[in-house]
N, C-alpha and C positions, 0 to 999 in steps of 0.2 A: 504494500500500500504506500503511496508518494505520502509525501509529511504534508498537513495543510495545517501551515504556521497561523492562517488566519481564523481555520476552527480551535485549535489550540489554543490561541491568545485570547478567543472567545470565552471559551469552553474553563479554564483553570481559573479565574477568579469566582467562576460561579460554583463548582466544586468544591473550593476551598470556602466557599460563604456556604452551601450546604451540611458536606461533613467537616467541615472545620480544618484553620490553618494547618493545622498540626500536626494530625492524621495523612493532608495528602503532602504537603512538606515533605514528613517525616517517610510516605513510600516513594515519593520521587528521588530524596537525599540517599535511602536504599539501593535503587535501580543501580545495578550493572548493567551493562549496553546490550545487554539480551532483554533484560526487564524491563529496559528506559522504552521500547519498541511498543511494550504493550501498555506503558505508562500513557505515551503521546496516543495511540491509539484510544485509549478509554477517555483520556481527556479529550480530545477530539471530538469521536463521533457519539458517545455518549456525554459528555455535559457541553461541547460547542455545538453539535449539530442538532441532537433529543431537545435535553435543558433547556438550549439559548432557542429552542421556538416557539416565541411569544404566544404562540396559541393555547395553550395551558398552561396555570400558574402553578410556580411552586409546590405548593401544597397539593394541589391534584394530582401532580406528579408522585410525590412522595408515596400518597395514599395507591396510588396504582403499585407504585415500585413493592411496598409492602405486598399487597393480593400477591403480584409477579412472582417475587421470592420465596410466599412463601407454596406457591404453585411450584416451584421448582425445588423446592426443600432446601433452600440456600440460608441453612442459620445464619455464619457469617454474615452473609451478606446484610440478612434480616436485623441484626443486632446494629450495623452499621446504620440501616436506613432508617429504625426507629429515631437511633441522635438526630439524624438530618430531620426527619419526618418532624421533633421538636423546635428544630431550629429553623424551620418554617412555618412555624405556629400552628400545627396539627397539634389537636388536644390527644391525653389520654383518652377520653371514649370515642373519637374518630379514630383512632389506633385500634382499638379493641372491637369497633365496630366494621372495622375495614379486613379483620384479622377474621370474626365472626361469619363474614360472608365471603369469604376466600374460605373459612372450612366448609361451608357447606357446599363449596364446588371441587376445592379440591381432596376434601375427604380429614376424617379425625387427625392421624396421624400429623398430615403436614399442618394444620389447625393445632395443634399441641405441641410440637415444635417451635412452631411460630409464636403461639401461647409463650412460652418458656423461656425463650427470646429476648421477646420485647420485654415480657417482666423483668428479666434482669438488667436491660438496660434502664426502664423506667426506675427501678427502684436504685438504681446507680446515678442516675441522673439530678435523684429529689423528684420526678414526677411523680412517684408512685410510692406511697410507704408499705414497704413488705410486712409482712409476721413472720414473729419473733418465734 
């Protein structure tokens, strides 16, 4: 794939304003030039091309990203995008509600997964107080 510096330059500050400086900083500072390929790649075509299209905001995105993940059983993943999904002002019960109707399609297991998840982000976060 050619390098498109202009999705890229797009794409990385809204990333970094999603899941946070720090997180994508800290896998880019990572990347050996095997991993930097699929760094500019994700940055790219998933947050300059997906992300940067005006057509749906933030949070709608988030709340898809969540159903997506956890259709695909991507805890990682899932745990990552509750932060973001916070930091675009999805509340906990739009999380729970979005988590709810992604089990009923895509079945208990990945619904419990995804369940388990997000709880430990929320309750890592202060969104959510666990029991003790």
């Amino acid at each position: 794939m050619s390098d498109d510096k202009a999705l890229f330059d797009k794409g990385l500050p809204i990333r970094r304003a999603v899941l946070g400086a720090e997180y994508v900083d800290g896998s880019m500072a990572k990347a050996d030039d095997f991993m930097m390929a699929f760094q500019r790649a994700t940055t790219s075509i998933a947050w300059g091309w997906a992300w940067g299209d005006p057509t749906l905001d933030r949070k709608t995105r988030s709340l898809l990203n969540l159903a997506m993940l956890t259709a695909l059983g991507k805890t990682p993943e899932i745990k990552l995008h509750v932060k973001g999904a916070l930091n675009n002002g999805v509340t906990v019960e739009e999380i729970k509600a979005t988590l709810l109707h992604a089990t009923a399609y895509c079945g208990i297991p990945a619904g419990l997964d995804a369940f388990k998840a997000a709880h430990e982000v929320l309750v890592a976060e202060g969104a959510l107080k666990g029991k003790k």
